[in-house]
Backbone as CSV, one residue per row, in Angstrom:
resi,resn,N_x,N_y,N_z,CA_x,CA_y,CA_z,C_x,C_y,C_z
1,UNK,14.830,-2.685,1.458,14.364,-4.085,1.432,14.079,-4.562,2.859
2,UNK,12.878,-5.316,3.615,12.434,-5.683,4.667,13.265,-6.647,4.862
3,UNK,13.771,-6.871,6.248,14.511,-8.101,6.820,13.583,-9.280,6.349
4,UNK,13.909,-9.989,6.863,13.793,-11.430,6.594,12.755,-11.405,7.948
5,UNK,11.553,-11.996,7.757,10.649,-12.337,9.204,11.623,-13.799,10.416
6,UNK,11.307,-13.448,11.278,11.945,-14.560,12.152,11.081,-15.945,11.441
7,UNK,9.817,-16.040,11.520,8.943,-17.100,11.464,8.208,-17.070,10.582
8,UNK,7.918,-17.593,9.749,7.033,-17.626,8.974,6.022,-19.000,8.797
9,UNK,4.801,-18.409,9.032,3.697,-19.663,9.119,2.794,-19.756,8.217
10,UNK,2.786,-20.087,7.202,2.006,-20.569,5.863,1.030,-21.564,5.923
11,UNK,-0.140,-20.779,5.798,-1.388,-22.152,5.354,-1.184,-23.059,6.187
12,UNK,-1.287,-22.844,7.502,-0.938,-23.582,8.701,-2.185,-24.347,9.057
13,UNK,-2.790,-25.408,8.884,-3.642,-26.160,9.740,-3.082,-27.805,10.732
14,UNK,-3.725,-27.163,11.891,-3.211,-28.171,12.768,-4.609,-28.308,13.959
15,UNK,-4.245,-29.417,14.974,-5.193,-29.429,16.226,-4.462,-30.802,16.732
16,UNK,-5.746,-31.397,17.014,-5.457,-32.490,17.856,-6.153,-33.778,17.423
17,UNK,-5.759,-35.054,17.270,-6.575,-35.918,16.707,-7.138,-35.623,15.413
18,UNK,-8.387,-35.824,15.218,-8.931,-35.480,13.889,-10.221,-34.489,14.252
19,UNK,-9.667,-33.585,15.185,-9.983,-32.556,15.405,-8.820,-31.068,14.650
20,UNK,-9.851,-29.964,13.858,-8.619,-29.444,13.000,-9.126,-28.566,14.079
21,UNK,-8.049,-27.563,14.442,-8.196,-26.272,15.283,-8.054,-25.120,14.253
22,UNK,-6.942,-25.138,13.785,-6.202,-23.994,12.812,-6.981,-24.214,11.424
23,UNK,-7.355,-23.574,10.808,-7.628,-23.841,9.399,-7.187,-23.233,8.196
24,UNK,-5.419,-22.787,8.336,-5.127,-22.294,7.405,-5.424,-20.761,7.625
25,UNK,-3.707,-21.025,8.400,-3.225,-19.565,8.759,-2.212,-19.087,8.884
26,UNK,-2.028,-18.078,7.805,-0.857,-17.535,7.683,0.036,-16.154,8.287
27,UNK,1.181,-16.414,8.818,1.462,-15.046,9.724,3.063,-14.959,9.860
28,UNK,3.702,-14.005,9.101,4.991,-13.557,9.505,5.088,-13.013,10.693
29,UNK,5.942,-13.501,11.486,6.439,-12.808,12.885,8.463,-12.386,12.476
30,UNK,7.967,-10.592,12.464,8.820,-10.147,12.767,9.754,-10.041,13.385
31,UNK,11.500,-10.000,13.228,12.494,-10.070,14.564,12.350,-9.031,15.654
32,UNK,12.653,-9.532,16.807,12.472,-8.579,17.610,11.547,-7.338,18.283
33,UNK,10.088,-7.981,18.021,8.721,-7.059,18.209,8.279,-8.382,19.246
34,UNK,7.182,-7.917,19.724,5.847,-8.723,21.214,5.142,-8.589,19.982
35,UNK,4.023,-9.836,19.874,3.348,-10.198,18.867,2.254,-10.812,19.807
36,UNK,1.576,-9.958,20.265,0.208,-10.428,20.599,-1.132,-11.604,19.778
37,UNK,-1.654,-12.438,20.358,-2.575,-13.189,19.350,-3.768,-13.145,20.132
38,UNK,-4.647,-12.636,19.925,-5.922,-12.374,20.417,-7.430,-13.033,19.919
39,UNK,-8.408,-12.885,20.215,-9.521,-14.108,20.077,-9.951,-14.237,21.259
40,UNK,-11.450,-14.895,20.515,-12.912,-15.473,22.013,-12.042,-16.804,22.150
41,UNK,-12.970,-17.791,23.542,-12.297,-18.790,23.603,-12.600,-19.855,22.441
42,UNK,-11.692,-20.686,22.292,-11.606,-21.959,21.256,-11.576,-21.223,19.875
43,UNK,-10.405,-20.173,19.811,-10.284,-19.595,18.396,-9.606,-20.151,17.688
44,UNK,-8.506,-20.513,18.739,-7.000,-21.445,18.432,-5.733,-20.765,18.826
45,UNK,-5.903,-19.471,19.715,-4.861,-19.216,20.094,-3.315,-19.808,21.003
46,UNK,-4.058,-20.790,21.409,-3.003,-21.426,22.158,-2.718,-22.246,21.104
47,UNK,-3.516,-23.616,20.962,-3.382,-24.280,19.248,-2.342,-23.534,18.832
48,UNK,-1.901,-22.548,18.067,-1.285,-21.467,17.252,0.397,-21.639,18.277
49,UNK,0.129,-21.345,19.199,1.702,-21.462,19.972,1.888,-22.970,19.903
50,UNK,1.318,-24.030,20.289,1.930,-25.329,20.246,2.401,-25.952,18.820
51,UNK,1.492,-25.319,18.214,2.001,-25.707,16.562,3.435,-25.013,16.184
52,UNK,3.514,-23.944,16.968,4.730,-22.967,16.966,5.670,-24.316,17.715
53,UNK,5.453,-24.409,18.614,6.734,-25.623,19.459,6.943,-27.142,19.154
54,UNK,6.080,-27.372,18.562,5.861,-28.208,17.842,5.154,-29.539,18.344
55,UNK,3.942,-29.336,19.780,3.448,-29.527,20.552,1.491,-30.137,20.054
56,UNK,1.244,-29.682,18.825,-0.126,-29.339,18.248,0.354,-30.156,17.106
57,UNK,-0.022,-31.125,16.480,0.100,-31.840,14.718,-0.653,-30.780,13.735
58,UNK,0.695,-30.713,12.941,0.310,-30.178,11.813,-0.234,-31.040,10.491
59,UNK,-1.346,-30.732,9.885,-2.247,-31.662,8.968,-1.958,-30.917,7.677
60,UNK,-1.092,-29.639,7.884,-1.094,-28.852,6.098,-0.229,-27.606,6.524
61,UNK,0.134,-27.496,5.310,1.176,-25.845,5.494,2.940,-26.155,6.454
62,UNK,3.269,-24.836,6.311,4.669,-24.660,6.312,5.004,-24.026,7.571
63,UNK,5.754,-24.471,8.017,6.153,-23.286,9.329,7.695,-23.090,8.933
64,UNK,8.516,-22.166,8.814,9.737,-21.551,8.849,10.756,-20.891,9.893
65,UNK,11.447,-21.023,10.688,12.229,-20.403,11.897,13.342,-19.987,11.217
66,UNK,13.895,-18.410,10.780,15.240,-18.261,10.226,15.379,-19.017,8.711
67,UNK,14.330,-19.063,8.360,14.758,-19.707,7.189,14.882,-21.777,6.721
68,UNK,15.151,-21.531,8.491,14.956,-23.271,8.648,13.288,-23.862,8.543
69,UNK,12.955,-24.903,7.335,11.660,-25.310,7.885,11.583,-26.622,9.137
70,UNK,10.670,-26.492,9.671,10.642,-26.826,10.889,9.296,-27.173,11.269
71,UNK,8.823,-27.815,10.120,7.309,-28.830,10.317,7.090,-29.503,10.704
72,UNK,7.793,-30.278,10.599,8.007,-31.885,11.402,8.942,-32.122,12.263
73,UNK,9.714,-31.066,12.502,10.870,-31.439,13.673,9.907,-31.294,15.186
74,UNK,10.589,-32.076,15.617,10.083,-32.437,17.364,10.242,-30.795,18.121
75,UNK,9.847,-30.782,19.033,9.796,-29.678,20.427,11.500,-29.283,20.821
76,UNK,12.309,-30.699,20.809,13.830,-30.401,21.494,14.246,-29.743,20.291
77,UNK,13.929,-30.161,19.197,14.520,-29.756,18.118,14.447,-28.395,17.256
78,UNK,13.372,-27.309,18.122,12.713,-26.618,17.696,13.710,-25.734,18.915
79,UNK,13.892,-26.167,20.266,14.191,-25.417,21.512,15.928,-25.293,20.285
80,UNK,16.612,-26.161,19.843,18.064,-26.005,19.599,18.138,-25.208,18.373
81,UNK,16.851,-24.611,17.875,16.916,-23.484,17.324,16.747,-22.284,17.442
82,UNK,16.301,-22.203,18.958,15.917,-21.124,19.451,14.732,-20.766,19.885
83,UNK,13.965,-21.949,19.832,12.572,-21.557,19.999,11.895,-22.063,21.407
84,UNK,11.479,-21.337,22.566,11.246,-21.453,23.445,9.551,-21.325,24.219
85,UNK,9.409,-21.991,25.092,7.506,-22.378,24.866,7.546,-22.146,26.920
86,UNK,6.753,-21.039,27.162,6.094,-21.075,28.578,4.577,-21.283,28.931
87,UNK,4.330,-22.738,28.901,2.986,-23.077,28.611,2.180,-21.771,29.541
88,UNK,0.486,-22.525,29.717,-0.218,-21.888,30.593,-0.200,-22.667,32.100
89,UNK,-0.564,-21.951,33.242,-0.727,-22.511,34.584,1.350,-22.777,34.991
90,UNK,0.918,-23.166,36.242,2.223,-23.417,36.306,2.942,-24.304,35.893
91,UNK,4.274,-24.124,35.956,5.190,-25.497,34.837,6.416,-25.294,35.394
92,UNK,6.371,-24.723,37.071,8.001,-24.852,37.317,7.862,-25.992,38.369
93,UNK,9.046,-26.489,38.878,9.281,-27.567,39.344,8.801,-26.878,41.300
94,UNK,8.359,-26.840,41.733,7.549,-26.272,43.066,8.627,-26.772,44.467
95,UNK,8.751,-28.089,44.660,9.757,-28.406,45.394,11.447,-28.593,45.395
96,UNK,11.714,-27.450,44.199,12.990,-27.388,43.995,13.774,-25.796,44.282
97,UNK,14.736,-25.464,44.642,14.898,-24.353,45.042,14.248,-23.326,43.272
98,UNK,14.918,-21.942,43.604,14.888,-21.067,42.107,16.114,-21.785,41.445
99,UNK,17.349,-21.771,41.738,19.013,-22.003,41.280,18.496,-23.457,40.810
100,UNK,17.586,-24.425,41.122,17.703,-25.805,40.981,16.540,-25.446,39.153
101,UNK,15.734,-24.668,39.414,14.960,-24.726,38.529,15.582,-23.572,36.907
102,UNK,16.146,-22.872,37.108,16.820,-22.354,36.406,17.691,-23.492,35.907
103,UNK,18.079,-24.048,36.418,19.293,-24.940,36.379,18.584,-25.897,35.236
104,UNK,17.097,-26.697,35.843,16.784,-27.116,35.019,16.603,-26.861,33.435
105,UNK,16.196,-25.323,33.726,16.010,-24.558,32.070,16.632,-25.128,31.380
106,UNK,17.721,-24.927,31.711,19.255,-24.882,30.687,20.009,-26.413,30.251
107,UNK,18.368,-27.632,30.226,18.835,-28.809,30.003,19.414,-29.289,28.892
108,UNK,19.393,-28.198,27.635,20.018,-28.234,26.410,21.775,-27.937,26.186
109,UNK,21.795,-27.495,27.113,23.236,-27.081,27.255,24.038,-27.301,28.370
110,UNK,24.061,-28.707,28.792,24.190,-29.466,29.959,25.813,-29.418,29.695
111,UNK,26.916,-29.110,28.204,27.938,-29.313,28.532,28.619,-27.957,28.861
112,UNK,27.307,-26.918,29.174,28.216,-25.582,29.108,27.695,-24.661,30.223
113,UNK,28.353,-25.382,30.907,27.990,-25.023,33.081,28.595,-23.746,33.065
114,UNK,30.069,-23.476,32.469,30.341,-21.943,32.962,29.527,-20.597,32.482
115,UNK,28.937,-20.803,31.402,28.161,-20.044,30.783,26.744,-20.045,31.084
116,UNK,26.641,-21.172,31.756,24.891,-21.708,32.361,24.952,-21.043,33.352
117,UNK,26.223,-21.357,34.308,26.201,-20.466,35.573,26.363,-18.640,35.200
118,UNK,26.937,-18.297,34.264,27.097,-16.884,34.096,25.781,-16.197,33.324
119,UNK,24.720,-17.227,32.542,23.319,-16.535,32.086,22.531,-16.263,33.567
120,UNK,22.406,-17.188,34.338,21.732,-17.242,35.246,21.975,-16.289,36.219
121,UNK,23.128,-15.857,36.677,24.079,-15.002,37.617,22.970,-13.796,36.728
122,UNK,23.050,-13.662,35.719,22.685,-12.047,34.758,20.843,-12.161,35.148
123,UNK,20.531,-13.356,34.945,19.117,-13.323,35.383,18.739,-12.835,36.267
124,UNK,18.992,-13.372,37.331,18.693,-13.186,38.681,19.447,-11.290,38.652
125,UNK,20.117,-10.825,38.580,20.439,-9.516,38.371,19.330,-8.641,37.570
126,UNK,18.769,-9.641,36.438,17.907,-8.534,36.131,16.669,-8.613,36.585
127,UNK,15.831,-10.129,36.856,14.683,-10.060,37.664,14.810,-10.204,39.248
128,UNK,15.005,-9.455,40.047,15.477,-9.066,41.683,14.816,-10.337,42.392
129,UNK,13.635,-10.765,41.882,12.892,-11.673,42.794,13.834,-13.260,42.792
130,UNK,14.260,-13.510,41.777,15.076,-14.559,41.354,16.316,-14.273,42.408
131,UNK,16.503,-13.381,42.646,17.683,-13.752,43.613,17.874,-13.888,45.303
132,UNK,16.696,-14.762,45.497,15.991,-15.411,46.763,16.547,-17.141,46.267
133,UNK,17.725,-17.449,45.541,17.828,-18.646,44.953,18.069,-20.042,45.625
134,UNK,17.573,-19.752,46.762,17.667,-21.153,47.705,16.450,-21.370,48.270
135,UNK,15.459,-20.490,47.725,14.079,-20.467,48.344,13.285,-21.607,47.487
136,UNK,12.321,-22.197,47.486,11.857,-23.098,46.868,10.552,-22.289,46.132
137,UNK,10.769,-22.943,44.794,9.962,-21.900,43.806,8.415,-22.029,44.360
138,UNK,8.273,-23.500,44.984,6.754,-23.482,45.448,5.939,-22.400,46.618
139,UNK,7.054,-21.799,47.166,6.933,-20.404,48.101,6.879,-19.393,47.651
140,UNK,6.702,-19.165,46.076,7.018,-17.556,45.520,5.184,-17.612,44.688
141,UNK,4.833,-16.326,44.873,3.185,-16.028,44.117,3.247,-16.835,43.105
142,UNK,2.118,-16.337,42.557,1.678,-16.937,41.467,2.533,-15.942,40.513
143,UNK,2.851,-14.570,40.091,3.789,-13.765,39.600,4.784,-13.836,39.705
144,UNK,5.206,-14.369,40.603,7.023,-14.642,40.614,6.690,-15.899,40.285
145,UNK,6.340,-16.875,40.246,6.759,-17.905,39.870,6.509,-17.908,38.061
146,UNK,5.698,-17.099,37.237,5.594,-17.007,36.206,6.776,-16.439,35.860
147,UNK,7.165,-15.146,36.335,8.883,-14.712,35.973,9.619,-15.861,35.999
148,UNK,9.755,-16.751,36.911,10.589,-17.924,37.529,10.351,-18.603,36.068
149,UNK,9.284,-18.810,35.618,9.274,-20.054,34.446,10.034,-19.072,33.165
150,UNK,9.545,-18.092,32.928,10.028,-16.926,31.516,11.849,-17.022,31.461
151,UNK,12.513,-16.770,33.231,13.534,-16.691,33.085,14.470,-18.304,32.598
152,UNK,13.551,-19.340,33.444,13.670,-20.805,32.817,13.967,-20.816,31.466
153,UNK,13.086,-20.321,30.647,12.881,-20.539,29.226,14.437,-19.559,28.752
154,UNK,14.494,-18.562,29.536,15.586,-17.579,28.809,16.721,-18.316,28.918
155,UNK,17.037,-19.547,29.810,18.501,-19.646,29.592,19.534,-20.484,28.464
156,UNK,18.031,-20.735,27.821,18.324,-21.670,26.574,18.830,-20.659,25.647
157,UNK,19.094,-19.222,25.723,19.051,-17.882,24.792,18.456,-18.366,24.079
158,UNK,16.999,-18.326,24.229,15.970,-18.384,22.572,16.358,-17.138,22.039
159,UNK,15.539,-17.284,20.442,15.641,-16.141,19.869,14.138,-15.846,19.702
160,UNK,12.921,-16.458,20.093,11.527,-16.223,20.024,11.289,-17.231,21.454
161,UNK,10.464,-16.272,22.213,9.467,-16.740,23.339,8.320,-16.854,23.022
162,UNK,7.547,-17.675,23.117,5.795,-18.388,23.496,5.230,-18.461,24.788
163,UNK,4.505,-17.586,24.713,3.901,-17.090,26.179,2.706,-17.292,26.286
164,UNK,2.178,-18.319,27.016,0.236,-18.591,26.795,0.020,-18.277,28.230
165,UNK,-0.920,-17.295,28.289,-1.348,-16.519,29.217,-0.939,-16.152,30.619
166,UNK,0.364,-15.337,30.533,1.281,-14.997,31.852,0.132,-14.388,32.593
167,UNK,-0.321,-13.897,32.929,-0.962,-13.343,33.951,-2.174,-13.683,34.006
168,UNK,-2.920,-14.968,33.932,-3.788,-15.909,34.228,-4.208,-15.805,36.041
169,UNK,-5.166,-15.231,36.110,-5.401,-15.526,37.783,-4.068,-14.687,38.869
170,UNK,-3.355,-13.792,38.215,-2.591,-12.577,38.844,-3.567,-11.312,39.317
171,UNK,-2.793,-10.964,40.573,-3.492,-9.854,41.146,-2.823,-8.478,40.054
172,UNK,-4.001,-7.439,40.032,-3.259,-6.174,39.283,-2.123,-6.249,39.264
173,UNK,-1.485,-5.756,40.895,-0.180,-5.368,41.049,0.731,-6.526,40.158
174,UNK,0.743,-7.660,39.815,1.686,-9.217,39.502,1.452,-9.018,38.452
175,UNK,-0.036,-8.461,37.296,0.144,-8.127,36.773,0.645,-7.281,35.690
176,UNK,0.864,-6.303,36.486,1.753,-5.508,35.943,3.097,-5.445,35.619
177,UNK,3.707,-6.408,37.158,4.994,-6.987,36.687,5.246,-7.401,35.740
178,UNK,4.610,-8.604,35.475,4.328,-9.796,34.176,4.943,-9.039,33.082
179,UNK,3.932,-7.860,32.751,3.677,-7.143,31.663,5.340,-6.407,31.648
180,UNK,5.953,-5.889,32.288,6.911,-5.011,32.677,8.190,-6.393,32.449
181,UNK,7.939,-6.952,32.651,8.810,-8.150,32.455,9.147,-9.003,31.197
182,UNK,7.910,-8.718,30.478,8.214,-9.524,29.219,8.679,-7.613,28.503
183,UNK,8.052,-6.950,28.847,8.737,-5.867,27.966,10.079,-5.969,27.686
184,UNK,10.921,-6.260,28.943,12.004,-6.173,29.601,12.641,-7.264,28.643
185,UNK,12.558,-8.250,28.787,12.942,-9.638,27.850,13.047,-9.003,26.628
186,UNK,11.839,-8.386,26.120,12.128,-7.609,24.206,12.728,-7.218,23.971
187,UNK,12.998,-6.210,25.472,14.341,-4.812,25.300,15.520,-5.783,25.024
188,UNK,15.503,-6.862,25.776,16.901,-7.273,25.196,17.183,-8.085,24.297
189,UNK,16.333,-8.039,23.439,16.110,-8.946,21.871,15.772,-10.363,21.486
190,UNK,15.079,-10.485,22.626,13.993,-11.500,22.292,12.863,-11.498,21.977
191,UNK,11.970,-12.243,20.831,10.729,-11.759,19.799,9.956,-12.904,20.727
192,UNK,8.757,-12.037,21.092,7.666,-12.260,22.318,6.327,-12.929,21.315
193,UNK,6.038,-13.957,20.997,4.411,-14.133,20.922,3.679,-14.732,21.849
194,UNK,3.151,-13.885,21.731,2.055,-14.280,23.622,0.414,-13.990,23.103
195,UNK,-0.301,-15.126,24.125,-1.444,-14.919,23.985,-1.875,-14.572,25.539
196,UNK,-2.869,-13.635,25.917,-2.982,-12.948,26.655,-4.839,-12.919,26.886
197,UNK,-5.230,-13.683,28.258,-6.494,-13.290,28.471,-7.032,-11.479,28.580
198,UNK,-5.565,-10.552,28.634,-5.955,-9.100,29.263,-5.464,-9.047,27.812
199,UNK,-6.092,-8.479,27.015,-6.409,-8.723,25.824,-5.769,-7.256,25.352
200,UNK,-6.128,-5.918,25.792,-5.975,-4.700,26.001,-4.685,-4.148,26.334
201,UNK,-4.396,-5.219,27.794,-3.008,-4.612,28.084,-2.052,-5.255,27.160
202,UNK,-1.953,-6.507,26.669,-1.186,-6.816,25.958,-0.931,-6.003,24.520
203,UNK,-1.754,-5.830,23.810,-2.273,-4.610,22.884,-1.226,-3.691,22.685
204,UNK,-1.409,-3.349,24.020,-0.857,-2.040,24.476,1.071,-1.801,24.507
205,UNK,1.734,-2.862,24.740,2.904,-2.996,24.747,3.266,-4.071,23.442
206,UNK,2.117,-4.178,22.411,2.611,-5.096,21.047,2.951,-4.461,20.023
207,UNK,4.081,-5.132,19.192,4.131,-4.061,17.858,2.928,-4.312,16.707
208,UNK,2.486,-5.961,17.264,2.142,-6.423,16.204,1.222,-7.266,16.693
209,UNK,-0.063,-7.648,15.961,-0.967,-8.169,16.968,-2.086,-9.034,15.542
210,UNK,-2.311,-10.107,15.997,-3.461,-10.644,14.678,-4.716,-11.075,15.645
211,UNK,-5.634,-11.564,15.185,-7.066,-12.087,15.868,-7.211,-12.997,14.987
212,UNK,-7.499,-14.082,15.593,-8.068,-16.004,15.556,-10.072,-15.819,15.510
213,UNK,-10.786,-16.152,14.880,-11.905,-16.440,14.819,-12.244,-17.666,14.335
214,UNK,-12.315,-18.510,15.370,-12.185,-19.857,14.808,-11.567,-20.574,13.927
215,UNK,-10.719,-20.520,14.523,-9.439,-21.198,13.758,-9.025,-20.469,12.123
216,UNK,-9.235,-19.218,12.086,-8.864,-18.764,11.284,-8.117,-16.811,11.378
217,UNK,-7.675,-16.688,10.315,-6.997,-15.156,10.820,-7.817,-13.928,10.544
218,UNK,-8.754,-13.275,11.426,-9.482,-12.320,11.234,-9.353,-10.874,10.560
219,UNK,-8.071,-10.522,11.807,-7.855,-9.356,11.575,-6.004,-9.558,11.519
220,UNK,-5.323,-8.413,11.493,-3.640,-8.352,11.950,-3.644,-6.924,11.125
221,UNK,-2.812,-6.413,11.992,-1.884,-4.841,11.959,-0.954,-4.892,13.319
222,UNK,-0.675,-3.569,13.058,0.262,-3.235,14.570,-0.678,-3.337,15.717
223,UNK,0.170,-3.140,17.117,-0.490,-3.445,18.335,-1.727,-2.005,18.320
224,UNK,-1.288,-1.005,18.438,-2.316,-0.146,18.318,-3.394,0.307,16.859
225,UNK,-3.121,-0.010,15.888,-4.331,-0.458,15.114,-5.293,-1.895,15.215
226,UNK,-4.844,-2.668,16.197,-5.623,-3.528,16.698,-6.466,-3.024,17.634
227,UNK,-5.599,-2.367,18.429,-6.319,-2.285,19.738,-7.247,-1.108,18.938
228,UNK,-7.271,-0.269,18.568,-8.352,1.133,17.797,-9.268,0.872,16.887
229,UNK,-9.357,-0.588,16.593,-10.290,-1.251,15.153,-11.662,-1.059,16.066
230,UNK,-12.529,-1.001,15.528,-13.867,-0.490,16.139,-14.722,-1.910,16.508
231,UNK,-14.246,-2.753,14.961,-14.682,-4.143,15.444,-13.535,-5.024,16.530
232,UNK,-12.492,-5.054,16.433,-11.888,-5.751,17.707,-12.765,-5.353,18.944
233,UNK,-12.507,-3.860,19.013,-12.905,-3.418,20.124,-14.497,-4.134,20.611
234,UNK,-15.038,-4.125,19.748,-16.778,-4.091,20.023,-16.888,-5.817,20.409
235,UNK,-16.042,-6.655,19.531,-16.370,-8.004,19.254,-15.348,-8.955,20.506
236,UNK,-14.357,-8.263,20.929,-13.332,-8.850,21.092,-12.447,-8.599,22.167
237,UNK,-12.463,-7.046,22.567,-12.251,-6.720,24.037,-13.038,-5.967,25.266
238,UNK,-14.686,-5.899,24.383,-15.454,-5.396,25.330,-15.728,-4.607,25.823
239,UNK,-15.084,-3.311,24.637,-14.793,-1.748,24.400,-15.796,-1.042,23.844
């Protein structure tokens, strides 16, 4: 018998105003897999993560976290279930040290400092750059400071990350980190949906991967029957 999906998104339409983005789309996200979402621009891939955080109005359909529905609950209310959102561009605090901005992460759990201080201690241990923690995040690349926001999001222990386009305007090398970094986050059992301008590399490290064509669900299989579909390839990554 198949586990239980972490998320489940039913006949999902949402956007902005009385603008619909989504038009009714449905997608189990598995525990513990990188779940790539791929698409041209204005498919609704980002749309698709904010409706996930609860950031995008939903106009129809069901969203599910664990079993909890979670349609109408707010963004904080979505984070105290585990659900964690690293927009696009930057979103860390620039004139605050790393230790101040981590610190911030963990605004949900403001009564539990010894354990705030002991996630963070493990962070910075596992991403090396983080432990420059008196440096001010506005001095670190554009790649470390994206780690800087991912590890932000980790100290809430989500049990699903939302990732809209980590490596946006990264050099190869930052890129690769990025990529090496959210792997890293999976390994330790957190369920990754990310949307990804490198369309390919993300692919490439997903278990599980769907395509948006205007606001609707094109294609979905695993990461490498996405990436090997003849039409993704031709329509969609330029293969």
């Amino acid at each position: 018998m198949a586990a239980e999906p972490l998320i489940v998104i039913d006949d999902v339409h949402s956007g902005y105003g009385e603008i619909e983005v989504l038009k009714g789309v449905s997608v189990s996200i598995p525990r513990g897999e990188i779940i790539s979402i791929i698409g041209a621009n204005g498919a609704g891939k980002s749309t698709l993560l904010r409706t996930l955080f609860g950031t995008a109005r939903i106009t129809g359909g069901e969203i599910h976290v664990e079993g909890t529905r979670v349609t109408n609950l707010k963004p904080i209310d979505r984070i105290r279930l585990g659900v964690a959102y690293v927009p696009q561009g930057r979103t860390n605090f620039p004139g605050m040290t790393i230790q101040e901005n981590l610190e911030m992460g963990a605004f949900t759990r403001r009564k539990d400092k010894v354990s705030i201080a002991r996630d963070i201690d493990a962070l910075c241990q596992q991403f090396p750059v983080l432990q420059r923690r008196g440096e001010k995040a506005g001095n670190l690349s554009g790649g470390q400071q994206q780690i800087l926001e991912m590890a932000m999001a980790l100290v809430i222990r989500p049990r699903v990350l939302l990732i809209d386009e980590p490596t946006l305007g990264l050099s190869p090398i930052m890129l690769s980190q990025v990529f090496e970094t959210i792997a890293d986050i999976n390994r330790g059992g957190v369920t990754i949906v990310m949307v990804e301008q490198n369309a390919k590399r993300s692919l490439e490290i997903s278990h599980h991967a769907i395509v948006l064509d205007l606001g609707r669900k094109r294609f979905e299989g695993t990461g490498e029957e996405i990436l090997n579909n003849p039409s993704v390839r031709s329509h969609y990554l330029g293969l």
